[in-house]
Backbone bond lengths (Angstrom), bond angles and torsions (degrees), N, CA, C in turn:
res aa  C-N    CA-C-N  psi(-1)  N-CA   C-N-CA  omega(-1)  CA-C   N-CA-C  phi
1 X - - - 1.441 - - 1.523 109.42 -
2 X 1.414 117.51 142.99 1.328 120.43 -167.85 1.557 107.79 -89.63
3 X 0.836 126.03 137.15 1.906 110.70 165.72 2.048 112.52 -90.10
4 X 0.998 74.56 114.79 1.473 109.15 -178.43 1.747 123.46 -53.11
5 X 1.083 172.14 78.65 1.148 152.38 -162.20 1.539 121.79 -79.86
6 X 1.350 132.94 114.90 1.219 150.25 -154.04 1.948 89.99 -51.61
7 X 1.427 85.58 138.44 1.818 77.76 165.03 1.369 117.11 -96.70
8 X 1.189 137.17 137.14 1.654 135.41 158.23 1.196 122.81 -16.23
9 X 1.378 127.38 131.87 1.903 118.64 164.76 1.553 120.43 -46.72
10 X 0.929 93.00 -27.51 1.656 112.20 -166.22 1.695 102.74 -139.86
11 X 1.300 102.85 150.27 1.365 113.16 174.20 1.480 111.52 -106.05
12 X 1.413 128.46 137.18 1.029 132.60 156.84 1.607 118.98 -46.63
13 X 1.358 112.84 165.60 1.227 135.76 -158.02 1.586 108.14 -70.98
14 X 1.246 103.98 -35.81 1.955 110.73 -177.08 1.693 90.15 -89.99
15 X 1.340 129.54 -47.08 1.287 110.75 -174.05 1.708 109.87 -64.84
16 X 1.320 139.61 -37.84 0.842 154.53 164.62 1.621 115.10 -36.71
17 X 1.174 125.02 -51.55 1.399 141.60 175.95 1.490 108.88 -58.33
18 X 1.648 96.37 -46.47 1.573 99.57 -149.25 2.083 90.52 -108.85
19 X 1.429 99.57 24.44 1.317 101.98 176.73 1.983 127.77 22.54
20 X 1.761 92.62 59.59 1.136 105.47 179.28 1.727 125.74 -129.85
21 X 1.020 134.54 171.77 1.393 127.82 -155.49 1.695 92.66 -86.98
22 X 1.896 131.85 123.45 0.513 147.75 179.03 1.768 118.00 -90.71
23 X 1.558 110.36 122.19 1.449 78.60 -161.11 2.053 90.22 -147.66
24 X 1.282 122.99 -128.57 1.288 148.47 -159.49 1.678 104.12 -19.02
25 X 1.419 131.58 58.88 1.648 136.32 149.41 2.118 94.37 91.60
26 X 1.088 78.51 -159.87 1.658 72.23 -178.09 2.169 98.28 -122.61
27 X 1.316 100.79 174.10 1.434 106.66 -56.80 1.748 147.41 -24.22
28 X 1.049 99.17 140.86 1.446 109.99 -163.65 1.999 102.76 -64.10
29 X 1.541 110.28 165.10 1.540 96.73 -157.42 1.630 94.92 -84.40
30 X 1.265 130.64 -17.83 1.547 144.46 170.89 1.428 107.62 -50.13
31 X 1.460 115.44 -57.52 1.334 110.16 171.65 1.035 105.21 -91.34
32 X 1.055 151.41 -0.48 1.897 129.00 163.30 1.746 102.26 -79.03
33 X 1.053 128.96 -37.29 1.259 119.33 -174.26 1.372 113.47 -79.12
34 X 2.024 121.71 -5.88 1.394 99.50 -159.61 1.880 73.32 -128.74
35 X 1.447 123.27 39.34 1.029 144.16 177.32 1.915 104.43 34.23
36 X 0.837 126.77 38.74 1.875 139.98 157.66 0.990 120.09 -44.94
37 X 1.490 132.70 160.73 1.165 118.82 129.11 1.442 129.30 -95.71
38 X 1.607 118.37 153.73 1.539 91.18 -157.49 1.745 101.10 -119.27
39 X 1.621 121.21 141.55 0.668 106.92 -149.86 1.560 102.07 -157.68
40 X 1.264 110.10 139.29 1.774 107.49 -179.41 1.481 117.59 -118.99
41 X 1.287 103.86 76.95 1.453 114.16 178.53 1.314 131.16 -107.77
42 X 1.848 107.23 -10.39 1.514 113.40 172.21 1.433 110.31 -78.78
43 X 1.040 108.10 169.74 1.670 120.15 166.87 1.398 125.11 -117.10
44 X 1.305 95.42 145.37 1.474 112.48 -156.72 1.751 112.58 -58.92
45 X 1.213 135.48 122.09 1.255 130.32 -161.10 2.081 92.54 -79.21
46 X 1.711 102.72 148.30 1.308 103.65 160.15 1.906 127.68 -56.97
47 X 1.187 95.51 151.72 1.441 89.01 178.28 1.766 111.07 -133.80
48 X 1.508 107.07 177.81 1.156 107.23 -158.46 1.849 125.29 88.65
49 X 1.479 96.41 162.75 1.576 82.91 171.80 1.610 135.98 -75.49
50 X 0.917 107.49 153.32 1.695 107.55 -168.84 1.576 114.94 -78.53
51 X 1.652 96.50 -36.20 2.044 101.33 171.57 1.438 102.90 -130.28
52 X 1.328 98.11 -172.99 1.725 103.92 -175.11 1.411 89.45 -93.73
53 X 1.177 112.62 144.86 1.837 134.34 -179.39 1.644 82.04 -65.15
54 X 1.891 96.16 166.21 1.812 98.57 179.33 1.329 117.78 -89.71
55 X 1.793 121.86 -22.63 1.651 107.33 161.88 1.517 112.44 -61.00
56 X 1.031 136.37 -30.37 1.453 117.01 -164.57 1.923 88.66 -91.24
57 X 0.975 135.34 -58.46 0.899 107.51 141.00 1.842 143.11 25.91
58 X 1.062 97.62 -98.69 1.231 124.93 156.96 1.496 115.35 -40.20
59 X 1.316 112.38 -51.55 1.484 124.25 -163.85 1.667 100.43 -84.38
60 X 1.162 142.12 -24.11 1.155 141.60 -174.54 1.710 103.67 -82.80
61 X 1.211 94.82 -44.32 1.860 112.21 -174.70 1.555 110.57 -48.34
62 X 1.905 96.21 -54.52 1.374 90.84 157.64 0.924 162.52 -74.21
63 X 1.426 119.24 -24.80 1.381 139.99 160.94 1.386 108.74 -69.58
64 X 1.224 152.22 -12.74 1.601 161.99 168.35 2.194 91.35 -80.97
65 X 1.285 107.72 -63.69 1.697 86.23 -177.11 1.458 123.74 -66.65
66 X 1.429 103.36 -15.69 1.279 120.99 161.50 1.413 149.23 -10.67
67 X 1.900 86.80 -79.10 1.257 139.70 -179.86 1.647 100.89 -78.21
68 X 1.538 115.98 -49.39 1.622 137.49 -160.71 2.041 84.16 -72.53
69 X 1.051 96.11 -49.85 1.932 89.97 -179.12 1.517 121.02 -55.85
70 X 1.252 110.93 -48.92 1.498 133.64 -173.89 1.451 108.95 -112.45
71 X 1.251 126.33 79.45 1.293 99.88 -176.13 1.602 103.05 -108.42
72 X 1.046 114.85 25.63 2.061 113.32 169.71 1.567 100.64 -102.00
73 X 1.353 132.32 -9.50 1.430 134.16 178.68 1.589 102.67 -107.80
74 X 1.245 84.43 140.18 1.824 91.96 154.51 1.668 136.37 -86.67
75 X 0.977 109.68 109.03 1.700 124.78 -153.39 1.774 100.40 -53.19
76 X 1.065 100.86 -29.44 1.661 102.57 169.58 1.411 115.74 -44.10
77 X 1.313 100.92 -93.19 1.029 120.56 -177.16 1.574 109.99 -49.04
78 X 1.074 121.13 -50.27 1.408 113.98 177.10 1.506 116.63 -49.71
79 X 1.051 119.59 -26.50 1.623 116.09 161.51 1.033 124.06 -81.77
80 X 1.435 132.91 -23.53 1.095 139.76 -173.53 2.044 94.56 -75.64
81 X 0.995 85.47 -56.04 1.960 90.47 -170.36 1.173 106.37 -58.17
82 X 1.677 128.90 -6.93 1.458 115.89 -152.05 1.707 73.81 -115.00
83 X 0.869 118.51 -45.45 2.182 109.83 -171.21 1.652 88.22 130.07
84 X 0.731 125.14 22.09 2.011 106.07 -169.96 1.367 98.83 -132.98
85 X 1.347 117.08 127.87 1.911 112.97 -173.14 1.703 77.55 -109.73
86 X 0.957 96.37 168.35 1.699 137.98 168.18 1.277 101.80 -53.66
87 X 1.279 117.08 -68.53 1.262 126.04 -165.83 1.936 119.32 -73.37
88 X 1.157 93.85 -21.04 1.802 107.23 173.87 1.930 96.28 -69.85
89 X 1.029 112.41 -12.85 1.479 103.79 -178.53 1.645 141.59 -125.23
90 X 1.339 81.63 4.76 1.879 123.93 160.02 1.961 110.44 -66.77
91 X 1.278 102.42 112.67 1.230 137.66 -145.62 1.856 88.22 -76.44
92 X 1.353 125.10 124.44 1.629 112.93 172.44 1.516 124.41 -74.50
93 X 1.181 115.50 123.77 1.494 139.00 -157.50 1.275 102.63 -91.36
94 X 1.521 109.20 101.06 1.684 93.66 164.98 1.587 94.48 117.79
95 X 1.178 123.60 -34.24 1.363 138.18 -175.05 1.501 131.56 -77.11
96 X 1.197 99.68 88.19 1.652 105.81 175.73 1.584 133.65 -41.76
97 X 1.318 142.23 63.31 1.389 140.34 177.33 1.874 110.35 -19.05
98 X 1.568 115.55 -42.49 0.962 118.01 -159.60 1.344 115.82 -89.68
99 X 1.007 112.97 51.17 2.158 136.38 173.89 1.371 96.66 -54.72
């Protein structure tokens, strides 16, 4: 069995750049071998998406005029009882008609 060296929570700034496995305390063995200094001073970029994609989008828009049309029924169920989901009527994104 090999002994392993724990990796960091976070990667330093040169491992980070040079998108490599950051690992053995500081200095880290990435920057000792590529003679660096190693260093954690950037900040961590946000993640996730920035807006709502346009089917969901879409899908909220409708179910909100929905609700705003009928508002003594529950829009759920009212689709469900009628045969028509929500989602059978979400427009394809990205998708060329003109094949």
């Amino acid at each position: 069995m090999s002994a392993r060296s724990p990796a960091t929570k976070t990667a330093c700034d040169g491992c980070k750049i040079r998108k490599i496995r950051c690992r053995d305390g500081h200095p880290c063995q990435g920057c000792r071998n590529s003679r660096i200094k190693c260093t954690y001073l950037r900040a961590q970029k946000p993640r996730g998406p920035q807006r709502l994609r346009f089917a969901t989008q879409y899908l909220i828009d409708q179910v909100q005029r929905e609700v705003a049309a009928q508002p003594s029924q529950d829009p759920i169920l009212s689709s469900e009882s009628q045969g028509t989901g929500i989602t059978s009527q979400v427009p394809a994104v990205g998708r060329s008609n003109d094949l």
